[in-house]
Every structure is written in structure tokens, then in C-alpha cells.
C-alpha positions as CSV (number, residue, x, y, z in Angstrom):
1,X,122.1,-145.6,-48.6
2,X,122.9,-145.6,-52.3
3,X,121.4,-142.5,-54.1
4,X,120.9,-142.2,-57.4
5,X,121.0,-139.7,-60.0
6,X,116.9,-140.4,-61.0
7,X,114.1,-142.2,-59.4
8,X,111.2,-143.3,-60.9
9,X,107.5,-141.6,-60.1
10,X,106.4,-145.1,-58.7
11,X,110.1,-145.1,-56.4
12,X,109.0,-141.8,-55.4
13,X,105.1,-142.4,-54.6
14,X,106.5,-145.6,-52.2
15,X,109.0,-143.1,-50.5
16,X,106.2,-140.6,-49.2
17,X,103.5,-143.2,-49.1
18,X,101.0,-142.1,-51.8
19,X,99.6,-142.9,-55.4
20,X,101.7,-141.9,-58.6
21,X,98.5,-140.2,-59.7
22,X,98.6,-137.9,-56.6
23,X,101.9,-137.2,-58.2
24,X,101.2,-136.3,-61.2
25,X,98.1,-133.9,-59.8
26,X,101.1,-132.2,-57.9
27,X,102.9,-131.9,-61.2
28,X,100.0,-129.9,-62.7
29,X,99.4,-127.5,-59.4
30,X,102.7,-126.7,-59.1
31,X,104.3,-124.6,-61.3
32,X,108.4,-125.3,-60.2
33,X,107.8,-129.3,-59.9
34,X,108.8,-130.3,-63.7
35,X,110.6,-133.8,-63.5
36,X,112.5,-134.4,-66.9
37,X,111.2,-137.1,-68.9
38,X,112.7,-139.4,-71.0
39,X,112.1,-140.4,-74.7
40,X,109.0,-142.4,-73.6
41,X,107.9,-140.1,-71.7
42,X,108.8,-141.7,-68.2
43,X,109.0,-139.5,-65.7
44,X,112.7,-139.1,-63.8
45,X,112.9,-137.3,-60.4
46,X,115.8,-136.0,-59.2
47,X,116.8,-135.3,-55.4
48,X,115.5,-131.8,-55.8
49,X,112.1,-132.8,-57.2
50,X,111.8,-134.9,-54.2
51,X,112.6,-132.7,-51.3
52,X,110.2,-130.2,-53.5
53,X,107.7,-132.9,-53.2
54,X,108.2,-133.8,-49.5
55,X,107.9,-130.7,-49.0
56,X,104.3,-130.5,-50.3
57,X,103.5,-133.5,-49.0
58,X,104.3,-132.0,-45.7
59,X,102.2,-128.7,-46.3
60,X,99.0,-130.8,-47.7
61,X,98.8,-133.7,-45.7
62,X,100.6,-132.5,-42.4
63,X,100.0,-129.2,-41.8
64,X,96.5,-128.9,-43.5
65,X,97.2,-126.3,-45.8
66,X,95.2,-125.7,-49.2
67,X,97.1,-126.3,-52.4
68,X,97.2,-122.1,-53.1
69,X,98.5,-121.9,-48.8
70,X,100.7,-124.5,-50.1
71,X,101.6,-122.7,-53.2
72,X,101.9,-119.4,-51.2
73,X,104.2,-121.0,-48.6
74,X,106.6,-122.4,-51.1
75,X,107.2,-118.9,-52.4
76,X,107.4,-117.2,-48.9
77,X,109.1,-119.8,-46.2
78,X,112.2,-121.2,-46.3
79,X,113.6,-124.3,-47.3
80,X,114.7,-125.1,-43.3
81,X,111.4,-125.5,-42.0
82,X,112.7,-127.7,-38.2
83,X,109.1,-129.4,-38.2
84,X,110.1,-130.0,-42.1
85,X,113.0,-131.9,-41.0
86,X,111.6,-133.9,-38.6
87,X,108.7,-135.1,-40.4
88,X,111.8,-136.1,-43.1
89,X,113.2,-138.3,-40.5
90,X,110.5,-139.7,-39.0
91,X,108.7,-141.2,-42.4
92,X,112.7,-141.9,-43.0
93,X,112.5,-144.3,-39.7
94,X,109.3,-145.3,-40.4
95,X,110.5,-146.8,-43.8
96,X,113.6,-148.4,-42.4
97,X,111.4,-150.2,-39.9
98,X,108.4,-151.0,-41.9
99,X,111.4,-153.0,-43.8
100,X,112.9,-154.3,-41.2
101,X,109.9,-155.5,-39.6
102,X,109.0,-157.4,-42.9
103,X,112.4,-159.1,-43.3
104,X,112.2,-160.7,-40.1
């Protein structure tokens, strides 16, 4: 796959399945998710914002956390959560099958 530098908040909302304004609610809970903007104000994630955003995705909507367990688990777990990595790769294969499945 061809990664880029920047992705935009609606590339990002189709990549873990949910709205741009569940997004931009993330944006204001969390503290160390800041994606740059540009000089119209568009939002540009990077790979790091994403993963940070997986990441809460995962927490939230996965595991059932609140956004402050979220918060809290952020700060205290780290980064190489196994179950983490497999929910990755399985929305990953999801993805690649969901299009594969509509190009045939």
C-alpha cells in the first residue's frame, strides 16, 4: 500500500468506520490528538495521529472503556497492546475484503 505523508479527517473516518464528527469530538477529549491544519483550516492526520486514534477507537468502542478509562489508559499502557494489534489487522482485512467483495 502507498502511504502518505497526510490523510484527510474524512480518509481517516472511512479507515476506522466512523463519522468525521466522532473525530473531531476525539479531538476535543483528548489532549495529545492535535492534527495540523492547514491554511483553511483542513485538518491533516499523520500516521501517528491515526494509530493514536485507532487506538481510542479500540478503547471506546472495543473494550468498553469511558473516555477518562480511555484517557487514563493512554497514559498508563503501552503502545503494544497484542489485542491492539489484532483488532488493527482484522478491521485491516475487513477493509481489503469489503473492497474486494465490491469490485467483483
Amino acid at each position: 500500500m502507498n502511504e502518505k505523508l497526510y490523510y484527510t479527517i474524512t480518509e481517516v473516518a472511512d479507515m476506522l468506520g466512523v463519522n468525521a464528527s466522532l473525530l473531531r469530538f476525539w479531538e476535543s477529549e483528548f489532549d495529545s490528538l492535535r492534527p495540523a491544519k492547514n491554511k483553511r483550516g483542513v485538518r491533516r492526520y499523520t500516521a501517528d495521529d491515526i494509530e493514536l486514534l485507532r487506538r481510542i477507537h479500540y478503547l471506546t468502542r472495543d473494550c468498553g472503556y469511558t473516555l477518562e478509562g480511555a484517557r487514563e489508559q493512554l497514559r498508563t499502557k503501552p503502545v503494544d497492546d497484542p489485542s491492539q494489534q489484532l483488532a488493527d489487522t482484522l478491521r485491516t482485512l475487513r477493509t481489503f475484503l469489503t473492497d474486494l467483495k465490491s469490485q467483483l
